[in-house]
C-alpha positions in Angstrom: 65.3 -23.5 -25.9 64.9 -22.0 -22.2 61.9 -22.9 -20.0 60.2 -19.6 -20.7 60.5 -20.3 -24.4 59.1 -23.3 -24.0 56.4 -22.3 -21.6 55.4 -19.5 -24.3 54.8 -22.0 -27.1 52.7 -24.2 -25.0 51.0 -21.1 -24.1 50.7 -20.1 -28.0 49.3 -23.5 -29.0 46.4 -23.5 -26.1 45.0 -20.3 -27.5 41.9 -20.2 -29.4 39.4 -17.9 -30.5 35.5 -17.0 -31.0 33.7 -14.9 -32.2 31.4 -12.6 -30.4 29.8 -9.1 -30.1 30.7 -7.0 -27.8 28.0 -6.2 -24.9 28.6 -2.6 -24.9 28.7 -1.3 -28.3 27.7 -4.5 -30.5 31.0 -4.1 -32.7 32.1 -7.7 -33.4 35.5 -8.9 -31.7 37.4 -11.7 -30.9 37.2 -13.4 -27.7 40.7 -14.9 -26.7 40.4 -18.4 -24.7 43.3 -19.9 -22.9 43.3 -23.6 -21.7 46.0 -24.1 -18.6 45.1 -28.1 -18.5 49.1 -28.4 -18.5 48.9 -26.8 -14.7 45.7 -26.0 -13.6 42.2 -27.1 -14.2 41.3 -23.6 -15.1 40.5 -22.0 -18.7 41.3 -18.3 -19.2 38.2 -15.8 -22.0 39.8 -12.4 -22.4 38.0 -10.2 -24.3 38.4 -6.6 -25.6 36.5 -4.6 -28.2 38.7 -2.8 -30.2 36.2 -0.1 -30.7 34.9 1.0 -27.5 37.9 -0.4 -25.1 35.3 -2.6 -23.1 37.3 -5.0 -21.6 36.2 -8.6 -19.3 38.3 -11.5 -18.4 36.5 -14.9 -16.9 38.4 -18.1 -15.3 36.3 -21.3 -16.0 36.9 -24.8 -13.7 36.9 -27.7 -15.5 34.7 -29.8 -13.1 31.5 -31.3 -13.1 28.5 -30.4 -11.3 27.0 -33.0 -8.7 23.4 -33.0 -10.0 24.9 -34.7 -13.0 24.7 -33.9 -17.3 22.5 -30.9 -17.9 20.3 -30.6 -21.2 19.3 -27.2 -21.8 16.3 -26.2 -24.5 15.5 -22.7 -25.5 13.0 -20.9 -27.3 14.0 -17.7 -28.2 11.9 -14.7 -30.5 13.2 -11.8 -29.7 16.5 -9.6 -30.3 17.1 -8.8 -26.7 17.4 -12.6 -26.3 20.8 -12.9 -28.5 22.6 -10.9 -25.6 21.8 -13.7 -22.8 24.7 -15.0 -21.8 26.0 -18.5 -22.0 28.4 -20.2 -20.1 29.6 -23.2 -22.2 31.0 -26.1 -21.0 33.8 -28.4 -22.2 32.5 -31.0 -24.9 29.3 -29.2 -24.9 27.0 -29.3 -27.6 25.3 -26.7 -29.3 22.4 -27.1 -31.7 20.5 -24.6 -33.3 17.6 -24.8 -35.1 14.9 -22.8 -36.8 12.4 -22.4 -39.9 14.8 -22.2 -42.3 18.3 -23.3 -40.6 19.3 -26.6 -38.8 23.2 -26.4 -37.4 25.4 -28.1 -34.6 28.2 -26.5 -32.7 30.7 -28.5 -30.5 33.4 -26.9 -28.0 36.6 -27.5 -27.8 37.2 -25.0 -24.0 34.7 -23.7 -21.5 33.9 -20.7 -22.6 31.7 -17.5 -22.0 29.6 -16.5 -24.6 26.5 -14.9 -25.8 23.6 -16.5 -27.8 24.4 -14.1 -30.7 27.6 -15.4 -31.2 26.2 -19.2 -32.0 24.6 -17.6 -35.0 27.6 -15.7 -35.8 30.1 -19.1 -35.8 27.6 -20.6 -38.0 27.5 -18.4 -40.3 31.0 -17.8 -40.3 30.8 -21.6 -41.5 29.4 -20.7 -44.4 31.4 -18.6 -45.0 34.8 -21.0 -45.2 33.3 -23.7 -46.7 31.8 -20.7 -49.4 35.7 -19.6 -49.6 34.3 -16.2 -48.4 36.5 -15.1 -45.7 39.1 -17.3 -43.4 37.3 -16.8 -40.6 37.4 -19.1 -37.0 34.6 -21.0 -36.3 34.7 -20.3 -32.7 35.6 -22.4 -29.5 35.0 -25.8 -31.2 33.3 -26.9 -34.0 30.6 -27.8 -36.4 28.6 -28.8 -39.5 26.0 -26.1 -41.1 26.8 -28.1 -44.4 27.2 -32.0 -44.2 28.4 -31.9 -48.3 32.0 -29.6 -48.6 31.1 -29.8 -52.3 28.7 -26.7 -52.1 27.2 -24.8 -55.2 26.9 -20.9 -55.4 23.3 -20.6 -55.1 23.3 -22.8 -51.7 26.1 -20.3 -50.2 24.0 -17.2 -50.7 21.2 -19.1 -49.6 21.7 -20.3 -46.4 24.5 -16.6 -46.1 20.9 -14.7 -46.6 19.0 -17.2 -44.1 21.6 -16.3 -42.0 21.0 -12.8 -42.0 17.1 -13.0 -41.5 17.5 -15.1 -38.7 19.7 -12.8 -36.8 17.5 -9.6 -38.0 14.7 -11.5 -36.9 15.3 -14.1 -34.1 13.1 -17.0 -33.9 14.9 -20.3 -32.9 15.2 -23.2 -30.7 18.6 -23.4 -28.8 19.7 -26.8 -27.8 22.8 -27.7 -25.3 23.8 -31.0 -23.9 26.8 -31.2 -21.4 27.5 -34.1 -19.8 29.6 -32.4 -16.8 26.5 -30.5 -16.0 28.3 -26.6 -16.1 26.8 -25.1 -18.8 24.2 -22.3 -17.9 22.2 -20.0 -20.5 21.4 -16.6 -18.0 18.3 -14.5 -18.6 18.9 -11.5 -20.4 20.8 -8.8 -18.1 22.0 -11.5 -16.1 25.4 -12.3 -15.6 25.7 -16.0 -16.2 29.1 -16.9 -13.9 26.5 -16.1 -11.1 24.4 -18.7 -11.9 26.8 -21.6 -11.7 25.4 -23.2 -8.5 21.6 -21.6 -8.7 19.1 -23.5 -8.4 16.8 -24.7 -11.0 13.9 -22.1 -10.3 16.3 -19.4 -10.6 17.6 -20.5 -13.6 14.6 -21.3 -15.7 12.3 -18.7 -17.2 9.4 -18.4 -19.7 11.8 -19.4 -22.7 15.0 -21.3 -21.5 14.5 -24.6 -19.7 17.2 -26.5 -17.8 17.0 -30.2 -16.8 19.3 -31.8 -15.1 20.2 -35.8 -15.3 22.0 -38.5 -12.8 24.4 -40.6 -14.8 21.7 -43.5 -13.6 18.9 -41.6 -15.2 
């Protein structure tokens, strides 16, 4: 095998994907992520919506930011809040949690994503575990179900809490990052922006980040 074959299947087998809507149009696509930890510190998101041709490519560091792990809590109740932007760090976590629905995300890559797209892996878990669709639960994973041995009933359940919850948005949004990169923007924002801003400038009426010294 030459170097470039070899080179391509290393590329091939750092590739993942999420799911996400596109920002334009809302048609739902795939967002391509590409991990170069074999030669750079640097993490490749492509996306590109098949329906309207809207196109965006973001290179993530893999670093930490001095001011230490960041926790950041959200409290969202409105559709134009499922378009913020979030910039998700490696080995983040992501929890979710409302009236009706309590689910944890992890991630695998850095990632750019929007709050929509949370609710759109998680359902997407119930879906697989449902045998519904073979469908990727994103840029990491996670548990909406703890028991694989699910009946019917519970499927169609939590599918149809699913769908009220992103008709009708009304959730707390949890992430904890130890390396302190993650960032949730305000809606309009972009969030790669935002990386070194302040805490003033990121915080608004409904997301809340707090930052934490290893020592802390």
């Amino acid at each position: 095998m030459s170097d470039g074959e070899g080179y391509e299947e290393v590329l091939k087998n750092n590739i993942s994907e999420s799911s996400m809507k596109c920002a334009s149009c809302g048609w739902s696509g795939k967002m391509k992520i590409v991990d170069l930890s074999d030669v750079t510190e640097n993490v490749i998101c492509a996306f590109v919506c098949k329906k309207c041709g809207d196109k965006s490519v973001n290179f993530l560091e893999k670093t930490c930011d001095p001011r230490g792990s960041v926790r950041i809590e959200c409290f969202f109740d409105d559709k134009e809040d499922l378009s913020r932007e979030v910039n998700l760090s490696q080995l983040a976590s992501v929890e979710i949690i409302s009236d009706d629905l309590s689910f944890k995300l992890s991630s695998t890559y850095p990632s750019i994503q929007n709050v929509e797209s949370f609710l759109i892996q998680g359902k997407d878990q119930i879906k697989n575990l449902c045998g519904k669709e073979d469908i990727t639960s994103g840029a990491g994973g996670g548990n909406v179900l703890a028991d694989g041995d699910i009946s019917k009933e519970t499927c169609e359940k939590k599918l149809d809490d699913f769908q009220k919850l992103m008709a009708n948005p009304k959730f707390k949004l949890i992430i904890e990052d130890d390396f302190g990169l993650s960032r949730v923007a305000p809606a309009g924002k972009n969030v790669l922006e935002l990386r070194d801003a302040d805490v003033k400038e990121l915080n608004d009426e409904k997301v809340k980040h707090i930052f934490r010294k290893k020592s802390e």
